[in-house]
C-alpha positions as CSV (number, residue, x, y, z in Angstrom):
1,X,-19.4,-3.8,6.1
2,X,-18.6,-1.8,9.3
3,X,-20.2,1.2,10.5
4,X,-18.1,3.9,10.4
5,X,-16.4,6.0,13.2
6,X,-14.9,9.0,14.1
7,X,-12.3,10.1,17.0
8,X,-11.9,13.1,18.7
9,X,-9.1,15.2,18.1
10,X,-9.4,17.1,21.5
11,X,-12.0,19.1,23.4
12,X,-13.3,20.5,20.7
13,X,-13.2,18.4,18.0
14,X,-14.0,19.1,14.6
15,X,-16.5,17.6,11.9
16,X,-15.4,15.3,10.0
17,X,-16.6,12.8,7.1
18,X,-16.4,8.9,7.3
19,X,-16.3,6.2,5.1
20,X,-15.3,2.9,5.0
21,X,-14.0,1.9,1.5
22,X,-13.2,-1.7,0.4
23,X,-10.6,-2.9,-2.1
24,X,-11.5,-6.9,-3.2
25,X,-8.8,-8.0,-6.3
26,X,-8.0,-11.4,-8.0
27,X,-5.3,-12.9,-6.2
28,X,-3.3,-13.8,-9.3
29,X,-1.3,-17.0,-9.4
30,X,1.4,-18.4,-11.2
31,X,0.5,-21.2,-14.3
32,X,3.6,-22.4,-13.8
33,X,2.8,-26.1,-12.9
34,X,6.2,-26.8,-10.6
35,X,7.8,-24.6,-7.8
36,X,10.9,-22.5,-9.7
37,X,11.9,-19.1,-8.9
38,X,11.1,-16.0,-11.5
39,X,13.1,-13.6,-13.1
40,X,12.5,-11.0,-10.6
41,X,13.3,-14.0,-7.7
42,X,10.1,-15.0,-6.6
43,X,8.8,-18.6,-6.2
44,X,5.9,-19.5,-8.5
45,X,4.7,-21.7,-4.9
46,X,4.6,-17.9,-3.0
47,X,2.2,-15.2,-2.7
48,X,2.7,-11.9,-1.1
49,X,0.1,-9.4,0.1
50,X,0.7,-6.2,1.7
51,X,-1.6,-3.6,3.5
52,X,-1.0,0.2,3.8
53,X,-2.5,3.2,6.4
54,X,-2.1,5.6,3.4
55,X,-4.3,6.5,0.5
56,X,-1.9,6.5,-1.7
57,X,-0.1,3.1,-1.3
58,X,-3.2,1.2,0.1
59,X,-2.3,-2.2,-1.4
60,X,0.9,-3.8,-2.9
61,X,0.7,-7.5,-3.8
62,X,2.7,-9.6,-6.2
63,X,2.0,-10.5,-9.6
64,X,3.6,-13.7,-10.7
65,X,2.0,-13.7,-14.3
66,X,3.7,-11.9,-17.7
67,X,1.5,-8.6,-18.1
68,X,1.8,-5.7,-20.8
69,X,1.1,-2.3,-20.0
70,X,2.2,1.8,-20.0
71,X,1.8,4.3,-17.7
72,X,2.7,8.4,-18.5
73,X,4.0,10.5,-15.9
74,X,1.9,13.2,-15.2
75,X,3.0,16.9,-13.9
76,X,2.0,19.0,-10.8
77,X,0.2,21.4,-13.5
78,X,-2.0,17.8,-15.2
79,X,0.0,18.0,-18.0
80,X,1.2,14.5,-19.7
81,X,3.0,16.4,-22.3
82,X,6.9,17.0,-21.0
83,X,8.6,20.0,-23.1
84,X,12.4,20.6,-21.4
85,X,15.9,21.3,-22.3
86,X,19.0,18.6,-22.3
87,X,19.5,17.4,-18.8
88,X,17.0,19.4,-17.3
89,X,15.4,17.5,-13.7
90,X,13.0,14.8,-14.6
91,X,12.0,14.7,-10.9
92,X,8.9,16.4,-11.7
93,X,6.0,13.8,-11.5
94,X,3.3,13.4,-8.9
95,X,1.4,10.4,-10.3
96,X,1.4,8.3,-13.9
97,X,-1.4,8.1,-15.7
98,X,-3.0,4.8,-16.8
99,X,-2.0,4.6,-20.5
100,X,-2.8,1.4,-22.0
101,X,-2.6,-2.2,-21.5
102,X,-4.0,-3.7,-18.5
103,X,-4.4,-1.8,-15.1
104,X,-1.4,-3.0,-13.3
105,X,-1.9,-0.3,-10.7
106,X,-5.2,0.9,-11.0
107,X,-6.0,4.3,-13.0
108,X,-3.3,6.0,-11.5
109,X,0.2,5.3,-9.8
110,X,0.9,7.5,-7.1
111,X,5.0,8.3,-6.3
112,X,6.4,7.7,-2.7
113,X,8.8,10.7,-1.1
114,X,11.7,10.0,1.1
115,X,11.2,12.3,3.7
116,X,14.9,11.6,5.4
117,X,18.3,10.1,4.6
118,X,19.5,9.6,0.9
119,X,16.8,10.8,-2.0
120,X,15.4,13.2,0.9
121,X,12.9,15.3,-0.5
122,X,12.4,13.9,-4.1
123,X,9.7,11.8,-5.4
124,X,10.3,7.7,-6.4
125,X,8.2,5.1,-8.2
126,X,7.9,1.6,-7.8
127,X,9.1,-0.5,-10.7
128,X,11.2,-4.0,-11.1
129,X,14.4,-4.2,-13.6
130,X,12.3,-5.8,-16.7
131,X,9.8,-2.7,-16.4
132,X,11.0,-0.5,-19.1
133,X,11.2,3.5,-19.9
134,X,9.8,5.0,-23.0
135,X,10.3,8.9,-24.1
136,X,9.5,10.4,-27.1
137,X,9.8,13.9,-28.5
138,X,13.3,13.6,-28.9
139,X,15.7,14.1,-31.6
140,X,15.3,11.9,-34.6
141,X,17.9,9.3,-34.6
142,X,19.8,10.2,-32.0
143,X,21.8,8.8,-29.2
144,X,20.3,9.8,-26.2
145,X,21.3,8.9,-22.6
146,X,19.2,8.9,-19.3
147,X,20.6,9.1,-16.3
148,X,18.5,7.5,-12.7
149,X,18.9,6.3,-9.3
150,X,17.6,3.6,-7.5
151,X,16.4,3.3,-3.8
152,X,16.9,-0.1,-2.4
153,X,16.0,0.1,1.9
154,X,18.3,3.3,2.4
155,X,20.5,2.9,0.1
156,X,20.7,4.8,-2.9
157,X,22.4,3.9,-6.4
158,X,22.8,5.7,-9.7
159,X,22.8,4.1,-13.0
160,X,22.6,5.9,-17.1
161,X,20.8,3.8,-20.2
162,X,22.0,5.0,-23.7
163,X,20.2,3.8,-26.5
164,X,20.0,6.0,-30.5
165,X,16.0,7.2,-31.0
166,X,14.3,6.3,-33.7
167,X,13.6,8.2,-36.5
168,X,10.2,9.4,-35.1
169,X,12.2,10.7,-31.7
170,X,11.3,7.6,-29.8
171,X,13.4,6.3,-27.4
172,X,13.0,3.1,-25.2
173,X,14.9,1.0,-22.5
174,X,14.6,-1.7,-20.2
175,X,16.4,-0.8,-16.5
176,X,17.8,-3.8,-16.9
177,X,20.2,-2.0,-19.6
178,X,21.1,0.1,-17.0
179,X,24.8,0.8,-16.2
180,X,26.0,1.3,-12.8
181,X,27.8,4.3,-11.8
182,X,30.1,4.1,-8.6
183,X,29.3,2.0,-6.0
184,X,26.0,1.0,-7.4
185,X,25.4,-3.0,-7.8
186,X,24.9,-4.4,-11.2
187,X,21.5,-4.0,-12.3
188,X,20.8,-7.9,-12.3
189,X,21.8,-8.2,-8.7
190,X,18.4,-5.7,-8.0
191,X,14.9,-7.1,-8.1
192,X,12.0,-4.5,-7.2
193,X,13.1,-1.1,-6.4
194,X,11.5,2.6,-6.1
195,X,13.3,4.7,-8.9
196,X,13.3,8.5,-10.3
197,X,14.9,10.0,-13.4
198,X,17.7,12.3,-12.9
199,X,17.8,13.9,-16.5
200,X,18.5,13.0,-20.4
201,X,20.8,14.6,-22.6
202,X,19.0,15.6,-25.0
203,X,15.8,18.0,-25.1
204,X,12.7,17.1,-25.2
205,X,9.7,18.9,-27.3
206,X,6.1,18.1,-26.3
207,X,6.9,14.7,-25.4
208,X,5.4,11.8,-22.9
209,X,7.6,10.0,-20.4
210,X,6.4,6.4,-19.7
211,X,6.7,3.6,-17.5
212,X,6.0,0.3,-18.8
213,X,6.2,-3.3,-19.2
214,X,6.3,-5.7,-21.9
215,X,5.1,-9.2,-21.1
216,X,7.1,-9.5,-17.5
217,X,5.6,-9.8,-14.0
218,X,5.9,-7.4,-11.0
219,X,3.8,-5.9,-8.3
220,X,0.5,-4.5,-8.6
221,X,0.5,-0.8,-6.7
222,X,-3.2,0.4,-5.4
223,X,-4.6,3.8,-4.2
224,X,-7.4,3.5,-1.4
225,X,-10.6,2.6,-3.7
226,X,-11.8,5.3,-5.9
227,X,-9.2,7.8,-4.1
228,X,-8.2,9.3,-7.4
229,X,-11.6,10.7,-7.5
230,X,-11.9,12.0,-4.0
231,X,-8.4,13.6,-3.5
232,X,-9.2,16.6,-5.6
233,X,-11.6,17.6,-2.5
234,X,-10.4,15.7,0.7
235,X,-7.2,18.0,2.0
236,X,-6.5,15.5,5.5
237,X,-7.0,12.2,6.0
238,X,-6.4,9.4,8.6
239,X,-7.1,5.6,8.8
240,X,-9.3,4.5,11.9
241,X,-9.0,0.8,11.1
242,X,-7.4,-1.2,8.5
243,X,-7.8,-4.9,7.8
244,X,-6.0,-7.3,5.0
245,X,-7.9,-11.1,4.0
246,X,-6.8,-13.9,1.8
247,X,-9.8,-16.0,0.8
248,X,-9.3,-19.3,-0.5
249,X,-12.2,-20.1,-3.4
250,X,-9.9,-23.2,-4.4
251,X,-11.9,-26.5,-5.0
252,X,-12.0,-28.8,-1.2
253,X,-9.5,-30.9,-3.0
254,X,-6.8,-28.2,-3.6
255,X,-6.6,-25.8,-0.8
256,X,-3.3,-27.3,0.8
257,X,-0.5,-25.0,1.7
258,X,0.6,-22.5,4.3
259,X,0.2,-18.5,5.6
260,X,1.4,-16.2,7.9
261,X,0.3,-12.9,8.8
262,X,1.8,-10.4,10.7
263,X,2.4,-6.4,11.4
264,X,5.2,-5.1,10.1
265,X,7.8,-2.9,11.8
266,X,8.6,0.6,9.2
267,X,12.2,0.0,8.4
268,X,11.4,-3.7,6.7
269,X,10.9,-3.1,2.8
270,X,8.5,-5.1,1.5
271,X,10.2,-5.9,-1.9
272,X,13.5,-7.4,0.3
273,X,11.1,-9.4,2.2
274,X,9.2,-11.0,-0.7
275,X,12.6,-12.3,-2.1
276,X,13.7,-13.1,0.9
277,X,11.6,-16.2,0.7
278,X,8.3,-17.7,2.2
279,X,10.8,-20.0,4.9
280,X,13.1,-17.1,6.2
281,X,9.8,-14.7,7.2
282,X,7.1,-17.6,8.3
283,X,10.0,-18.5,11.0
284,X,10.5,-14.9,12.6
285,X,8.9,-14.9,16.2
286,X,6.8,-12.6,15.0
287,X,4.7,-14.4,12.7
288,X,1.9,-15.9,12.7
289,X,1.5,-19.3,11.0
290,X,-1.7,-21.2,10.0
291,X,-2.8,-23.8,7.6
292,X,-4.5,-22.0,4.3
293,X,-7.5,-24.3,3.9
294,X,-9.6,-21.4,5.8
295,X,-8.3,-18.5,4.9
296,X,-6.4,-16.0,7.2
297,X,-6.8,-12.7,8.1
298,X,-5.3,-10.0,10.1
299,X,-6.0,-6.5,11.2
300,X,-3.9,-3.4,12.2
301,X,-3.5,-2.9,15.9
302,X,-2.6,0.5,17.3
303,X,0.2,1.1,19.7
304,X,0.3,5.0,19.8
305,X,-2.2,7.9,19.9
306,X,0.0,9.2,16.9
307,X,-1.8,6.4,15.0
308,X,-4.7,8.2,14.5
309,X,-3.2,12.0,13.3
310,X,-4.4,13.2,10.0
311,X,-2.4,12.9,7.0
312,X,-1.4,15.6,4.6
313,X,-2.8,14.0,1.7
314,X,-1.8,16.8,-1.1
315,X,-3.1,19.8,-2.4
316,X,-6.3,19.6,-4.2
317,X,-5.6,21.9,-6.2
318,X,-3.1,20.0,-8.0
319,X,-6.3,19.5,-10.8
320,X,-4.1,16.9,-12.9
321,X,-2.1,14.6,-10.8
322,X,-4.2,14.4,-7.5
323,X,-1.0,15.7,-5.4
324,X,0.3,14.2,-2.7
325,X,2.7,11.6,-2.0
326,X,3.0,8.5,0.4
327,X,5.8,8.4,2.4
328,X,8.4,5.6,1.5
329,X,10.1,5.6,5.0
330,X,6.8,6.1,7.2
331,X,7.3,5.8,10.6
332,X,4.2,3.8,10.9
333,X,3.8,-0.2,10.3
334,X,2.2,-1.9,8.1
335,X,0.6,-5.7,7.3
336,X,1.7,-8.5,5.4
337,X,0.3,-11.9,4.6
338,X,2.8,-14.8,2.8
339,X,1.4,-18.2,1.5
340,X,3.6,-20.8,0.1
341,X,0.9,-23.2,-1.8
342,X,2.3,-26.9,-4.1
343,X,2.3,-25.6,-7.4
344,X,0.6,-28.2,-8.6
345,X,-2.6,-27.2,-7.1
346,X,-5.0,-25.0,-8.5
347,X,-5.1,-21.9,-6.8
348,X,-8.0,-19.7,-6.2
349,X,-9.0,-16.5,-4.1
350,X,-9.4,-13.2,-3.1
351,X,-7.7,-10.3,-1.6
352,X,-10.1,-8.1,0.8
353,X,-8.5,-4.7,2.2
354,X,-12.0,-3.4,5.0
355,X,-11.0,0.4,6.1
356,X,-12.6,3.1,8.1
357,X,-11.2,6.6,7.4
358,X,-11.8,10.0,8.5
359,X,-11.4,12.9,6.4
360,X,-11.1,16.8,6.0
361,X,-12.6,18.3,2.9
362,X,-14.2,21.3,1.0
363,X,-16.9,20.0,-0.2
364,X,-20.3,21.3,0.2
365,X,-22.1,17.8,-0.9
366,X,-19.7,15.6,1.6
367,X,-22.2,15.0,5.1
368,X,-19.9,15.4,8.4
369,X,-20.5,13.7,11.4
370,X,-19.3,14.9,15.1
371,X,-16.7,12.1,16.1
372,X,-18.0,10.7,19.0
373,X,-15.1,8.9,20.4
374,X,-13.2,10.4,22.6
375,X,-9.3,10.2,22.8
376,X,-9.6,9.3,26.0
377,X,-11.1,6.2,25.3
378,X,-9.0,4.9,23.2
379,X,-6.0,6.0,25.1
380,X,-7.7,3.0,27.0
381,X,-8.6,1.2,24.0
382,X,-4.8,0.7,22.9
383,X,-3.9,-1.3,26.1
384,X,-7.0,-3.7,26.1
385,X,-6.0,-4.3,22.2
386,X,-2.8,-5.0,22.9
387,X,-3.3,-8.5,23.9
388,X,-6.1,-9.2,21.0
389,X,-5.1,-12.0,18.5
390,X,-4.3,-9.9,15.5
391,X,-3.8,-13.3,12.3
392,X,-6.7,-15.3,12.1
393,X,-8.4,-18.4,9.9
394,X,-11.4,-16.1,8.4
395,X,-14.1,-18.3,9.7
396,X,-12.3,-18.2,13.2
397,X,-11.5,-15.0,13.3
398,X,-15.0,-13.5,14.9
399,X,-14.6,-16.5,17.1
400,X,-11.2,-16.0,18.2
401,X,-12.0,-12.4,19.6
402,X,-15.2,-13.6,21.1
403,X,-13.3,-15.6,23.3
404,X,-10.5,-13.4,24.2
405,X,-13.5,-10.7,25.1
406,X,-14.6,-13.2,27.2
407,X,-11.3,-13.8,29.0
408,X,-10.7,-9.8,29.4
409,X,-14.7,-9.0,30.2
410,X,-13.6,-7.3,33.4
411,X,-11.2,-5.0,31.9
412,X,-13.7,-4.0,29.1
413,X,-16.0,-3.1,31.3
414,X,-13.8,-0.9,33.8
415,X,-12.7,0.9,30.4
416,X,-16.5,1.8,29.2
417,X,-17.6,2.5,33.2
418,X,-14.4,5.0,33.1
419,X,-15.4,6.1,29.5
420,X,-18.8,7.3,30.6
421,X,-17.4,9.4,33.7
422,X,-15.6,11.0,31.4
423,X,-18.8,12.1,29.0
424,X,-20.7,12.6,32.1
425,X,-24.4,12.4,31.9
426,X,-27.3,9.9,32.7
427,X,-27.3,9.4,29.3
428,X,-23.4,8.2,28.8
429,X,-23.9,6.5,31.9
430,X,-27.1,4.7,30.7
431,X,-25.1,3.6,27.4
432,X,-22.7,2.4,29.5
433,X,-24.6,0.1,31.9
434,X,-26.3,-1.0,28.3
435,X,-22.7,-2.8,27.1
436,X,-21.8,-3.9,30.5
437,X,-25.7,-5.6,30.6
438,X,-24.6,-6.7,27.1
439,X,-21.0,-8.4,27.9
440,X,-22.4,-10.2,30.8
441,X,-25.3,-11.6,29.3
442,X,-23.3,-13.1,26.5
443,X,-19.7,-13.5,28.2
444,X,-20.5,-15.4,31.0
């Protein structure tokens, strides 16, 4: 691991505590032993990765492979149980609870908001059209219909499901029942979506809602490692750093295939570009493409001071769902990696997200640290990084920035001589003359 680091806000800067939290997962392949195209419209030959600057929605990556599992929506107040009147607003969940079944998204599935444009202001989860909605506490043996929207990009569409209760008030439906209202495409045209519930027409007394799946594939959703835990404390946060890394562990014989990494611009959805296809996003101009026999890696490079503002991560005193919310249209990129691998072959690796955050809290038994990086600096920082290699082979990738350090050594060196005027001090100026020592010794 990294050490971590801090960065000044301004003159007078505030503690702050660090960390830098790792997230290693599986990378779950399909079984399928020849290249077709899934349910949800995603070649069993592709694998798609994606990397997140919020706690929230840290990591999203496909899951090829028929899972079963239930999730209950849980209220601002940590209640599970839902007690409302016919069509009341079912836009009342932070998070879902893990239920049962196997931990598709971790412990807890956090909601995205739409902060402008259609849906502004309410709170959406992600889910694919052979995910399914469970409700109970209803009337016995009655027909009950539920009314939701979809967002797909900007765009968003309302559909109802009607199905009768059983007699124990439990009431169950795929999306893919769903019935389009207006202008909305037919539900089998959509693949992976962010939804909400509008309302049911019929009450509901002490009752769960539920998300879940029956035996179908779909993307796996992950908080910021152990973030759950930590958000009933931590009130602002902010990512210093963010990398995403594939690593191959398939046998020499078997680690054919293809990657391409890249950072992605905010208005791209990430569901339209995993169906778009491996071909159609390897050949944009702005990716990346390597061989997969190594690896590949890339990190998240800066290109504003805004970068690096604290997030409002929620209210901690939202006991039961962990409040807060990530932002579905962020104005901030994010990463990707896509590999197209033979079917045939048998697959094998890992998926590494390395952070360093920063963090506000109110917690006595959290250590702070005074950020010792000034904004100034990395005002400077942001221009030498520019022109850094960002997608790498993972044994290459130390290698790779070695030798572009070596190539920009002058410029470094102006940036830390500058950096030191601006602490002022023998003892900047020592440190200082330390690194420049440094990069000429070993970038000659």
């Amino acid at each position: 691991m990294f050490p971590s680091f801090a960065v000044q806000d301004g003159f007078n800067s505030m503690p702050v505590g660090v960390a830098n939290p790792y997230m290693v997962s599986a990378m779950p392949f399909s079984t399928v032993d020849q290249s077709v195209i899934d349910n949800l419209g995603i070649s069993s030959a592709e694998s798609w990765m994606f990397a997140f600057r919020d706690p929230h929605r840290c990591l999203l990556y496909y899951d090829p492979n028929n899972r079963t599992w239930s999730y209950n929506g849980v209220q601002d107040n940590g209640s599970t149980t839902v007690t409302l009147l016919a069509n009341s607003d079912l836009d009342i969940f932070d998070a879902w609870n893990f239920n049962t079944g196997v931990l598709q998204h971790g412990t807890k599935l956090y909601t995205g908001i739409v902060k402008n444009g259609r849906g502004a202001g309410s709170r959406f989860t992600i889910a694919n059209r052979l995910q399914k909605i469970t409700i109970t506490g209803l009337p016995a043996s009655t027909s009950c219909t539920l009314t939701f929207q979809v967002l797909v990009n900007d765009e968003l569409y309302t559909y109802t499901m009607n199905a009768t209760s059983d007699p124990s008030g439990l009431w169950t439906n795929p999306f893919s029942n769903g019935l389009n209202i207006g202008n909305a495409p037919p539900m089998a045209q959509l693949s992976t979506f962010h939804f909400k519930l509008v309302g049911i027409n019929q009450a509901i007394t002490a009752g769960n809602i539920q998300l879940g799946a029956a035996n179908v594939p779909g993307f796996k959703q992950y908080s910021l490692a152990q973030f759950d835990q930590l958000s009933q404390v931590v009130e602002k946060l902010r990512f210093s750093s963010l990398n995403l890394m594939f690593s191959n562990t398939a046998q020499e014989l078997y680690k054919g295939g293809f990657a391409f990494g890249r950072q992605v611009p905010s208005n791209l959805d990430p569901f339209t570009i995993a169906s778009g296809g491996f071909d159609l996003w390897a050949n944009k101009p702005e990716a990346v493409r390597l061989g997969l026999k190594n690896g590949i890696m890339t990190f998240y490079k800066s290109t504003d001071m805004a970068d690096w503002e604290f997030l409002d991560i929620g209210d901690p005193a939202d006991n039961g769902s962990g409040g807060g919310n990530y932002e579905i249209d962020a104005d901030q990129d994010y990463l990707m990696i896509g590999m197209s691998q033979p079917a045939l072959l048998e697959r094998g690796g890992y998926i590494s997200v390395f952070t360093n955050v920063e963090y506000k809290h109110n917690n006595v038994w959290f250590p702070l640290v005074k950020p010792g990086h000034t904004r100034r600096i990395f005002e400077d920082a942001l221009e030498i990084v520019s022109g850094v290699p960002a997608v790498h082979e993972n044994p290459f990738h130390i290698k790779d920035i070695f030798n572009w350090i070596g190539k920009h050594k002058g410029q470094i060196q102006e940036t830390i001589s500058q950096g030191a005027s601006a602490f002022g001090g023998a003892r900047a100026e020592g440190y200082a003359n330390y690194a420049n020592r440094f990069l000429d010794t070993w970038f000659k």
